[in-house]
C-alpha positions, -999 to +999 in steps of 0.1 A: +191+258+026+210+269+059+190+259+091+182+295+102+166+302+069+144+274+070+130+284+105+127+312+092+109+300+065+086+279+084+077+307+111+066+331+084+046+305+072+028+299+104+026+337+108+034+361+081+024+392+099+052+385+130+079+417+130+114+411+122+120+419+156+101+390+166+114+368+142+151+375+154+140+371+185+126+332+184+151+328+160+186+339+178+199+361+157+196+398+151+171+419+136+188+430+109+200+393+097+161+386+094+158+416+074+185+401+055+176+364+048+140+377+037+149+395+016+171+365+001+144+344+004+123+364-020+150+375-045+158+335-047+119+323-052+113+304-023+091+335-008+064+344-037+040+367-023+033+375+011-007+372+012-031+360+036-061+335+038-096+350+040-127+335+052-140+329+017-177+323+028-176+357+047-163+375+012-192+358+000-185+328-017-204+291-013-191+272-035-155+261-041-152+239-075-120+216-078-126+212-117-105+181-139-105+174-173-088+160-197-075+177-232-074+165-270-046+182-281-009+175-265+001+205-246+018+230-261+036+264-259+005+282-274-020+263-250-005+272-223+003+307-232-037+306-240-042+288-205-029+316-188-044+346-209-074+325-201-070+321-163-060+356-157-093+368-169-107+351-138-099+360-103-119+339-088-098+312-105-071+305-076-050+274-089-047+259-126-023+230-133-013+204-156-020+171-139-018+135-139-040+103-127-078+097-129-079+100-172-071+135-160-043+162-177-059+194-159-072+210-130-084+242-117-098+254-083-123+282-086-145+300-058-179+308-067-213+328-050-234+306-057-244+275-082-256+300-102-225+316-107-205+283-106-227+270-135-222+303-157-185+300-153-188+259-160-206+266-189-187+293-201-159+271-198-167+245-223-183+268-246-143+288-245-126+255-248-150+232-270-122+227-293-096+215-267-115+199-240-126+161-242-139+158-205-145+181-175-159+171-145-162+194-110-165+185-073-183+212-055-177+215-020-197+236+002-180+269+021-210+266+045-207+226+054-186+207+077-147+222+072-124+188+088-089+209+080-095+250+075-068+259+044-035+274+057-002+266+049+009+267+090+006+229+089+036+229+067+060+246+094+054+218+116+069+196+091+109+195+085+116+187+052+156+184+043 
């Protein structure tokens, strides 16, 4: 990726809302080659959506569950098409991946109101995938407690990767 389209790049990351005007402006070049190498940037994949990060707590949600487990059966074209059907009844569910490490093949991150709600959905869970799942375990982590690092992907501009 050419220089200029990484900074580019990275400064929409930091601030997604910024004008293309702006954008030219930091960057050096004109307005309408900003236009230009965003579009690019989404027609190629490396832009997928252009979406913000709310304060979850103030949409109402406590509870964020990072959820891993561990399947029976190998994966598969059909579990994974069943994965996603699955996932995509949930919109609460913001992340679901194959993974690897701690006896662990799967993970999911989910936002909940409550423990009530989290529970239902955990529940729920293993009662839809009883014939798949051989272990799931969540971490809950508190949307009201102590937040070290707030989620954005602005840390990432910072850092140049080649």
């Amino acid at each position: 990726m050419k220089d200029t389209k990484r900074k580019l790049l990275f400064e929409l990351m930091k601030d997604s809302k910024k004008s293309d005007r702006q954008l030219a402006k930091i960057l050096g070049v004109s307005q309408a080659t900003v236009s230009r190498m965003r579009t690019r940037l989404v027609a190629n994949g490396m832009i997928k959506e252009f979406t913000i990060i709310p304060d979850f707590e103030k949409l109402g949600y406590e509870l964020m569950a990072i959820t891993a487990g561990r399947f029976k059966i190998p994966s598969s074209p059909e579990r994974i098409a069943r994965g996603r059907k699955w996932a995509a009844r949930f919109p609460n569910v913001i992340f679901v991946s194959r993974t690897q490490g701690m006896g662990k093949n799967a993970m999911l991150i989910s936002l909940h109101k409550d423990y009530t709600d989290y529970n239902e959905f955990f529940q729920n869970t293993v009662s839809e995938w009883a014939d798949a799942i051989e272990n799931l375990e969540s971490m809950l982590i508190s949307l009201k407690g102590v937040i070290v690092k707030p989620l954005s992907f602005s840390y990432l501009a910072g850092q140049h990767i080649t």
